[in-house]
MMTF fields as JSON, N, C-alpha, C and O atoms, coordinates in Angstrom:
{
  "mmtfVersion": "1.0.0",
  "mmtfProducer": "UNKNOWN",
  "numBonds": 455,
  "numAtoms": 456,
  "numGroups": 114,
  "numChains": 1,
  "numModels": 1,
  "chainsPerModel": [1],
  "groupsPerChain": [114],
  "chainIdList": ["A"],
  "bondAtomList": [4, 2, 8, 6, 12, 10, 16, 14, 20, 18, 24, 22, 28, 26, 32, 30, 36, 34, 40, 38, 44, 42, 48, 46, 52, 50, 56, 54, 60, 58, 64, 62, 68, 66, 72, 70, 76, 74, 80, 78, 84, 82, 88, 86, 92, 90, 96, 94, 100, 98, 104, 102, 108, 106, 112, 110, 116, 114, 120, 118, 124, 122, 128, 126, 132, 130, 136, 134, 140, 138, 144, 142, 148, 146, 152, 150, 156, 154, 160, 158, 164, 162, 168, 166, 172, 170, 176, 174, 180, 178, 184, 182, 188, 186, 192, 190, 196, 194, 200, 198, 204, 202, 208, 206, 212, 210, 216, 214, 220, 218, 224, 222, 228, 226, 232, 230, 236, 234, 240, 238, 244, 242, 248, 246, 252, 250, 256, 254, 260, 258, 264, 262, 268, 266, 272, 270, 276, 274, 280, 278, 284, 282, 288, 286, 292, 290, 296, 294, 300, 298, 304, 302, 308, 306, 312, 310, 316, 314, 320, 318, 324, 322, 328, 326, 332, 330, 336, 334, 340, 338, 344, 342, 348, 346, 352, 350, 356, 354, 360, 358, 364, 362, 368, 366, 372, 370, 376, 374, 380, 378, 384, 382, 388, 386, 392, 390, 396, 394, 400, 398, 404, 402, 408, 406, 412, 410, 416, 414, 420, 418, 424, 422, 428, 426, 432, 430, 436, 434, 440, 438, 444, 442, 448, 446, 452, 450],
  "bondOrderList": [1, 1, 1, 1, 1, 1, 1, 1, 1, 1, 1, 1, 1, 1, 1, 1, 1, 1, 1, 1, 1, 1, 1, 1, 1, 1, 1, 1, 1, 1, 1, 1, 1, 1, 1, 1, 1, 1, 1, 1, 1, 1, 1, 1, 1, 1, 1, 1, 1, 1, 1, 1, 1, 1, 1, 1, 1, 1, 1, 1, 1, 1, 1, 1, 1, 1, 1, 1, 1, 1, 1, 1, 1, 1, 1, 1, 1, 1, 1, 1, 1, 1, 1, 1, 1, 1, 1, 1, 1, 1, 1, 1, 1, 1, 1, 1, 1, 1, 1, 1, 1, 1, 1, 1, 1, 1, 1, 1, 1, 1, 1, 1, 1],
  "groupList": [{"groupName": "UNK", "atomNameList": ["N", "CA", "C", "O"], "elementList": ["N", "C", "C", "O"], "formalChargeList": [0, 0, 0, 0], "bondAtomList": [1, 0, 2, 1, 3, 2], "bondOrderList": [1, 1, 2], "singleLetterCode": "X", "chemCompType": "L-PEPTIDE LINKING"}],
  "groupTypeList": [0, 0, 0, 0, 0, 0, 0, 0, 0, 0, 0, 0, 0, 0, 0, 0, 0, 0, 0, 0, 0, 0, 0, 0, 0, 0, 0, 0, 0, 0, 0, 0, 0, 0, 0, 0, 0, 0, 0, 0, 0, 0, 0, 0, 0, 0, 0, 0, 0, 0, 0, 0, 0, 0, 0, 0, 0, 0, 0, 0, 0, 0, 0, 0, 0, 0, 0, 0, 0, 0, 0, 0, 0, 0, 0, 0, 0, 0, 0, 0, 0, 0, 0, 0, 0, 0, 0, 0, 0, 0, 0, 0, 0, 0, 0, 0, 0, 0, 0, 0, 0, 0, 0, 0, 0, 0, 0, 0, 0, 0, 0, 0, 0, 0],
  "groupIdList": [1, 2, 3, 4, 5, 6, 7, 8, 9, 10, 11, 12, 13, 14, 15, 16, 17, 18, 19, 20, 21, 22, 23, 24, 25, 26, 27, 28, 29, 30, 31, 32, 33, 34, 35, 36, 37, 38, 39, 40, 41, 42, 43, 44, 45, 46, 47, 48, 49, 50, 51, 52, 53, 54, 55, 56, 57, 58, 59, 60, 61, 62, 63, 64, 65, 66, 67, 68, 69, 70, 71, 72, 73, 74, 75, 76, 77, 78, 79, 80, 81, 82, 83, 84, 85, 86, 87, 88, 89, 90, 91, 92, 93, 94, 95, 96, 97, 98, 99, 100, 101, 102, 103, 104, 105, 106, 107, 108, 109, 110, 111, 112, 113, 114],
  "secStructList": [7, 5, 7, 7, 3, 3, 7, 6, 6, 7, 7, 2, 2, 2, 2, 2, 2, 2, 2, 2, 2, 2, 2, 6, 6, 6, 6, 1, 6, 6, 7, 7, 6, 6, 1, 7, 7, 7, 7, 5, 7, 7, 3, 3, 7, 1, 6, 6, 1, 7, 7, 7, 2, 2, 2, 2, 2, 2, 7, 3, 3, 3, 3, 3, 7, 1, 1, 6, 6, 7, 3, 3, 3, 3, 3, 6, 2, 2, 2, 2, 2, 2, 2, 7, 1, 2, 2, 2, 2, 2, 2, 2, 2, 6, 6, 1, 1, 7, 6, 6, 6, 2, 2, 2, 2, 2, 6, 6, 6, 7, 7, 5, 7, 7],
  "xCoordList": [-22.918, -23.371, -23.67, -24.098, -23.477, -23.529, -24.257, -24.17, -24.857, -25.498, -25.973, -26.949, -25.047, -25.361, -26.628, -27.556, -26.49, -27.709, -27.274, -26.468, -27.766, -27.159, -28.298, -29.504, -27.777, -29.298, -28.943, -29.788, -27.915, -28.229, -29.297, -29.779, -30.239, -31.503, -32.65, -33.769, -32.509, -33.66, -33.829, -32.974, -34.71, -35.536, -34.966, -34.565, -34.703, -33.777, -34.911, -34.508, -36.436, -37.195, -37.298, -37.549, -37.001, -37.126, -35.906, -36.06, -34.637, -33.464, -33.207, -32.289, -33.998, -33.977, -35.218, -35.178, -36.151, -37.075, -36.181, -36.153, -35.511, -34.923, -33.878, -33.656, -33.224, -31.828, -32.546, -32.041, -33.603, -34.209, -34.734, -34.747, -35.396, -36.028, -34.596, -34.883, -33.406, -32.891, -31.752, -30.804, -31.579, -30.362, -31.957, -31.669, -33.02, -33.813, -33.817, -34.467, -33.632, -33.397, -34.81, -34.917, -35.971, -37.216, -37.058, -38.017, -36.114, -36.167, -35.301, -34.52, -35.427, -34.502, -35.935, -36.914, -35.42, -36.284, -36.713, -37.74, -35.533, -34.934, -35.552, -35.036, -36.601, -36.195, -37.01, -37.961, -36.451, -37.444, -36.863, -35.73, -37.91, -38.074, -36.847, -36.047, -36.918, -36.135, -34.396, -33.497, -34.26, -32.154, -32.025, -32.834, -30.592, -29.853, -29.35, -28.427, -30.237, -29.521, -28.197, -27.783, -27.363, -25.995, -25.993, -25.24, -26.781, -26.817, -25.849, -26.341, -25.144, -24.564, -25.199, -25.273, -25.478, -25.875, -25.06, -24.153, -24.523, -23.808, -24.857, -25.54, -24.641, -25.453, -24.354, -23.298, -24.522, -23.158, -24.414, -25.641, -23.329, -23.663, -24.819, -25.928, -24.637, -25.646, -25.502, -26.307, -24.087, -24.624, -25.32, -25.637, -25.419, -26.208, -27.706, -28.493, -28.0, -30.04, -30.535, -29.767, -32.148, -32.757, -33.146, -34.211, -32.861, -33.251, -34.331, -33.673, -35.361, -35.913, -35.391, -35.059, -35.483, -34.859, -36.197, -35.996, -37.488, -38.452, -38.483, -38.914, -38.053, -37.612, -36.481, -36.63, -35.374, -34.394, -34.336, -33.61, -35.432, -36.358, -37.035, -36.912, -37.815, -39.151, -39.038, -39.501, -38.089, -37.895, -37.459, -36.357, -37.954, -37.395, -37.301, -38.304, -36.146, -35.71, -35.566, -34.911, -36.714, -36.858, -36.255, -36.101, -35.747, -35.333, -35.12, -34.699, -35.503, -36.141, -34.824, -34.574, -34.34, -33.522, -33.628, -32.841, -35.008, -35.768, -35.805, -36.956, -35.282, -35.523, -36.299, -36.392, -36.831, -37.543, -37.092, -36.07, -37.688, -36.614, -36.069, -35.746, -35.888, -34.891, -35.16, -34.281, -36.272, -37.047, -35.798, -35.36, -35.134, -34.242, -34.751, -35.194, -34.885, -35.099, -33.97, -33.27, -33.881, -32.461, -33.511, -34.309, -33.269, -33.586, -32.598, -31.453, -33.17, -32.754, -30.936, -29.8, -31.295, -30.338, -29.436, -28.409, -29.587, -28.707, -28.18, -27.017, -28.332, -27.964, -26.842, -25.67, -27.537, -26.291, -25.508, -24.578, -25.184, -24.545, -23.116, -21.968, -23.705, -23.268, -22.416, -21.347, -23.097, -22.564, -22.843, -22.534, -23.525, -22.95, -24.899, -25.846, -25.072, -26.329, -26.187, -27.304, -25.405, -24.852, -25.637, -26.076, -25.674, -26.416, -27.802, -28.429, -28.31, -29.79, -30.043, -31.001, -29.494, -29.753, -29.522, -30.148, -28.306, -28.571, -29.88, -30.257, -30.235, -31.378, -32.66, -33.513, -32.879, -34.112, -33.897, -34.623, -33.121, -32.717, -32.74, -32.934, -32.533, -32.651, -34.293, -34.768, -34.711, -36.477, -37.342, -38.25, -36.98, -37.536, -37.381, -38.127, -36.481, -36.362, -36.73, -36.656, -37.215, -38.242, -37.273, -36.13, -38.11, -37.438, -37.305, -38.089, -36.098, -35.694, -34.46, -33.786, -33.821, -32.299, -31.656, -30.493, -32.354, -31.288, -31.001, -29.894, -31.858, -31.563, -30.193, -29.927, -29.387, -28.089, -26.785, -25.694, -27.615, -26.828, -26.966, -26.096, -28.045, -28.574, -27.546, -26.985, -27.714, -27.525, -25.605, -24.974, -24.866, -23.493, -23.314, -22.155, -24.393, -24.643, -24.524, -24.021, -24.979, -25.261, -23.76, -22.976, -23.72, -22.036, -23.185, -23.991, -22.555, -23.029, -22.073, -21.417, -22.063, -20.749, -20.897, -21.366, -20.594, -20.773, -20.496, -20.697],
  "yCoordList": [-157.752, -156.46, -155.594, -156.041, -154.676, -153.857, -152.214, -151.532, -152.09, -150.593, -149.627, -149.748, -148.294, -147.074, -146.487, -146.254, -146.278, -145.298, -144.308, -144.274, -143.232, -141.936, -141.489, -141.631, -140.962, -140.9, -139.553, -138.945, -138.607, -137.118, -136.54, -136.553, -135.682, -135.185, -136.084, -135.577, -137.426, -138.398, -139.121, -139.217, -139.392, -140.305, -141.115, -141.707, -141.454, -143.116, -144.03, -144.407, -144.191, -144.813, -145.283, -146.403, -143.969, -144.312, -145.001, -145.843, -144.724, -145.048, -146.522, -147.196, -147.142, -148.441, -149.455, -150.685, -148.771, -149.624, -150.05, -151.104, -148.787, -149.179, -150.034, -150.913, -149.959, -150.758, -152.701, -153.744, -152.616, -153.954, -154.508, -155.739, -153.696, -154.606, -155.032, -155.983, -154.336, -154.991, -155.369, -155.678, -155.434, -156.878, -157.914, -158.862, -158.06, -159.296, -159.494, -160.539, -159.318, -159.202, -158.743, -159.001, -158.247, -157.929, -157.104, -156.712, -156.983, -155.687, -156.538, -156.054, -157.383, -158.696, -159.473, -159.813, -159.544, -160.661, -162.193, -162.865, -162.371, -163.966, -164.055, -164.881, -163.298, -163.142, -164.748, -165.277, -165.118, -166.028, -165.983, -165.78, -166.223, -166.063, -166.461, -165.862, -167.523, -168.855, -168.609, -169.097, -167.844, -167.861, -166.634, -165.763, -166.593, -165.292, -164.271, -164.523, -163.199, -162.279, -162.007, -161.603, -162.388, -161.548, -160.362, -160.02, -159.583, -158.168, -157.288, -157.551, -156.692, -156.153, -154.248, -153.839, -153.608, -152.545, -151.728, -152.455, -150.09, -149.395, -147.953, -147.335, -147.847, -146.516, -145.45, -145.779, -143.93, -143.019, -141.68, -141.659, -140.578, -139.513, -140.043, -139.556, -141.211, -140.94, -139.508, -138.721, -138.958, -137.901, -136.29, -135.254, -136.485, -135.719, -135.895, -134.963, -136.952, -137.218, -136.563, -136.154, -136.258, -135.586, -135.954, -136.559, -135.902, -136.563, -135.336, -134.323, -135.224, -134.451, -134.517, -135.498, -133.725, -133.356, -134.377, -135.537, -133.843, -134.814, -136.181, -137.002, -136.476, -138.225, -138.502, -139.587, -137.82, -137.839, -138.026, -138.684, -137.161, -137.222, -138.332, -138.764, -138.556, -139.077, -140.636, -141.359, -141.102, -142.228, -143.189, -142.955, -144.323, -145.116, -146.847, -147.549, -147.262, -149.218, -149.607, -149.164, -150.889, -151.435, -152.755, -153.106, -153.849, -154.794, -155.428, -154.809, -156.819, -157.617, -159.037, -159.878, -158.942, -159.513, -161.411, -162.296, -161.445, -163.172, -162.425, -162.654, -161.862, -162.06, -161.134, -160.005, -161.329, -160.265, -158.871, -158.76, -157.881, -156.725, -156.372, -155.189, -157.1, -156.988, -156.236, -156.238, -155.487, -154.374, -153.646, -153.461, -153.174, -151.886, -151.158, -151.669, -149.377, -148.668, -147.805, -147.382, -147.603, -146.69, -145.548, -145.925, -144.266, -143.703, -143.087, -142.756, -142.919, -142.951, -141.757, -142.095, -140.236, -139.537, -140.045, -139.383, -141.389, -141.678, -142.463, -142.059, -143.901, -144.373, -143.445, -143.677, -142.578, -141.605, -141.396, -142.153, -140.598, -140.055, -141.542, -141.372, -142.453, -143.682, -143.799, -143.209, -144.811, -145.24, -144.78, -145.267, -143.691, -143.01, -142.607, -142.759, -142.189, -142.149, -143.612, -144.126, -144.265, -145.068, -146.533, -147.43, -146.475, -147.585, -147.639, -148.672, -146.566, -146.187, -146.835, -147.606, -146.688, -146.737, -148.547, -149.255, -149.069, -150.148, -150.954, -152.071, -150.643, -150.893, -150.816, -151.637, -149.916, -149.74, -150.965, -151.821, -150.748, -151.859, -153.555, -154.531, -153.502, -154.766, -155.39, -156.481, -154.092, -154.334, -154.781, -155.58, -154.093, -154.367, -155.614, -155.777, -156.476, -157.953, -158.878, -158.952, -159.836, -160.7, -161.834, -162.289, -161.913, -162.727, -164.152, -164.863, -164.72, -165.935, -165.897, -164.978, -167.299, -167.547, -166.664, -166.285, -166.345, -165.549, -164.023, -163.548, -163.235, -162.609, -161.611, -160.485, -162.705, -162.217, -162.233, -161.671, -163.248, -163.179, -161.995, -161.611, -161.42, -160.248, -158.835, -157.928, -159.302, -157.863, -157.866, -156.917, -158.991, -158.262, -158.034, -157.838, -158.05, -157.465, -156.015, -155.237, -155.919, -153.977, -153.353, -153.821, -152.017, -151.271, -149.769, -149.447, -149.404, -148.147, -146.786, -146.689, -145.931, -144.663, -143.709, -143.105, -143.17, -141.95, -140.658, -139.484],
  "zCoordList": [81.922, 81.485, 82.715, 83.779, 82.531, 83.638, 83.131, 82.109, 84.231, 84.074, 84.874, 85.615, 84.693, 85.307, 85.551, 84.776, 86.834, 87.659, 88.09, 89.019, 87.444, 87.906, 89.095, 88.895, 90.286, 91.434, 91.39, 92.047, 90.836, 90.783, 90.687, 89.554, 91.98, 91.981, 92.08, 92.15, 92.096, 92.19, 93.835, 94.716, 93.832, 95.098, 95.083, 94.081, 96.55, 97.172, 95.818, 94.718, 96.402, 95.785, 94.501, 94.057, 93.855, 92.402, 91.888, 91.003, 92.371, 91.589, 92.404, 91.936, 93.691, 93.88, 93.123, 93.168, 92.529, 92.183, 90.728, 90.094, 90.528, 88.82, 89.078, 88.246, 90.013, 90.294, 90.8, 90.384, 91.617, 91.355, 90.486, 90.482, 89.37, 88.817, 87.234, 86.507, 86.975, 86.523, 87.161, 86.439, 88.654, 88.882, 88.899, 88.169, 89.258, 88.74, 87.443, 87.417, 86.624, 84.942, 84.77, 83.571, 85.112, 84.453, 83.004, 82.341, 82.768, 81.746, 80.825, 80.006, 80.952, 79.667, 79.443, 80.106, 78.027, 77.171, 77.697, 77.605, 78.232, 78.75, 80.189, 80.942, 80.663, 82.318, 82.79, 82.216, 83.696, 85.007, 86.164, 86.6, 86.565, 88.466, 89.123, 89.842, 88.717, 89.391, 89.116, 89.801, 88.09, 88.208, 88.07, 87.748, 88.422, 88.952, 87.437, 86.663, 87.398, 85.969, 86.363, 87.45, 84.94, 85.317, 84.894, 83.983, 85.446, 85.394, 86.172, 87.269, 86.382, 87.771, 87.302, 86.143, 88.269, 88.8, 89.139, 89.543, 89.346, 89.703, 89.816, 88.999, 90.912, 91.365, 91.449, 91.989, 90.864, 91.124, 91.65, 91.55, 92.273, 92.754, 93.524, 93.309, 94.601, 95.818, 96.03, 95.532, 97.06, 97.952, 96.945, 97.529, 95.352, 95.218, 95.265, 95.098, 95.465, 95.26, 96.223, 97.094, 96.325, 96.235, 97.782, 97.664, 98.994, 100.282, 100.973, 101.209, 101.238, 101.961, 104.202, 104.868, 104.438, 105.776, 106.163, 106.524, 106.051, 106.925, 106.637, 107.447, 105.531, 105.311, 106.288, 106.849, 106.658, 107.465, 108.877, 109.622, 109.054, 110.153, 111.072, 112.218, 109.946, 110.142, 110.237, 111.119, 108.781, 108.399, 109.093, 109.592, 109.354, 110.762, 110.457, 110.33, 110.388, 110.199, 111.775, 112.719, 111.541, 112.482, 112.253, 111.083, 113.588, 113.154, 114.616, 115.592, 114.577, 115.731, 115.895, 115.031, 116.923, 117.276, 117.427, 117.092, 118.098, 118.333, 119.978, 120.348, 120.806, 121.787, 122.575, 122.093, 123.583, 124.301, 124.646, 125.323, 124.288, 124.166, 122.974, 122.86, 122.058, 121.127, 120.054, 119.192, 119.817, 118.715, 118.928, 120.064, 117.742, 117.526, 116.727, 115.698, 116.98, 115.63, 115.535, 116.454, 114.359, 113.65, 112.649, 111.791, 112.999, 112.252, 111.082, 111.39, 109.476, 108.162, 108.831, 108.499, 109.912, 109.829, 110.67, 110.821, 111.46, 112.614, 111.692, 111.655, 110.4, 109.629, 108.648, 108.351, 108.382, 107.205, 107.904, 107.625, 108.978, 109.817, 110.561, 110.973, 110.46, 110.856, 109.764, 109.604, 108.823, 107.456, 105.628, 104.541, 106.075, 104.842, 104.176, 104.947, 102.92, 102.136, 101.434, 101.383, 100.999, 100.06, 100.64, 99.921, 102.385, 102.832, 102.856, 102.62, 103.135, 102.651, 101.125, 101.095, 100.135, 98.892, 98.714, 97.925, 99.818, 99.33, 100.601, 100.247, 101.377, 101.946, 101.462, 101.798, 100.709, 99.538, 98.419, 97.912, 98.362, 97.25, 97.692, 96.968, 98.792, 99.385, 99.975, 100.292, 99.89, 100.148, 99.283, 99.511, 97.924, 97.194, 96.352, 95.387, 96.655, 96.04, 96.532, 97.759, 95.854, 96.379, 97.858, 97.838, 98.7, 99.59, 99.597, 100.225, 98.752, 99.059, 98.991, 99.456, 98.163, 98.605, 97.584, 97.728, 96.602, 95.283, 96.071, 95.818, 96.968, 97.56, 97.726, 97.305, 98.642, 98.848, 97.499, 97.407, 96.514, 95.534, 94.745, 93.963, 94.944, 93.878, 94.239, 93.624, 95.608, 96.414, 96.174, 96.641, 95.434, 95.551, 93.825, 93.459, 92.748, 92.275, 92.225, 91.415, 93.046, 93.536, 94.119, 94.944, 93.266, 94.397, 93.673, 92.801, 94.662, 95.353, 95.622, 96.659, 94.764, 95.454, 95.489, 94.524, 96.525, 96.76, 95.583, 95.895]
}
């Protein structure tokens, strides 16, 4: 089963909290922790949502290599500008799921288009 997210005019935020909590199945009768919903997710009209310039700005992913030195930050407009709004949306989306091994399974669940 599969289901549309329209992000026309809406917050990265809001349209990833909705896109996690049903690839976790929360919004099914049947749900538990422990196995993978076959839910699949489809987000449309990223590049119309609602991005404020100072989120663009401001907004900053950090990410630590193991080694000395190795702190990188990417800010949200150097990311778009890179690889698109579409990766933002699946980065929100990837935050908000709980961290273990179902993880990466959840996340090819998720497609994303511009």
């Amino acid at each position: 089963m599969e289901k549309v997210i329209d992000a026309k005019g809406k917050k990265i935020g809001r349209v990833a909290t909705e896109a996690a909590l049903v690839l976790m199945g929360k919004d099914a009768p049947d749900f538990s922790k422990h196995t993978v919903a076959s839910r699949k997710v489809h987000i449309t009209n990223v590049a119309l949502s609602d991005v404020q310039n100072k989120k663009i700005e401001n907004k900053v992913y950090t990410r630590y290599s193991g080694y000395p030195g190795g702190l990188k930050h990417q800010k949200l407009g150097k990311l778009i500008e890179k690889k698109g709004l579409s990766e933002a949306f699946r980065k929100a989306v990837y935050g908000m799921l709980p961290d273990n091994r179902l993880r990466p399974i959840l996340m090819k669940n998720l497609t994303v288009s511009e």
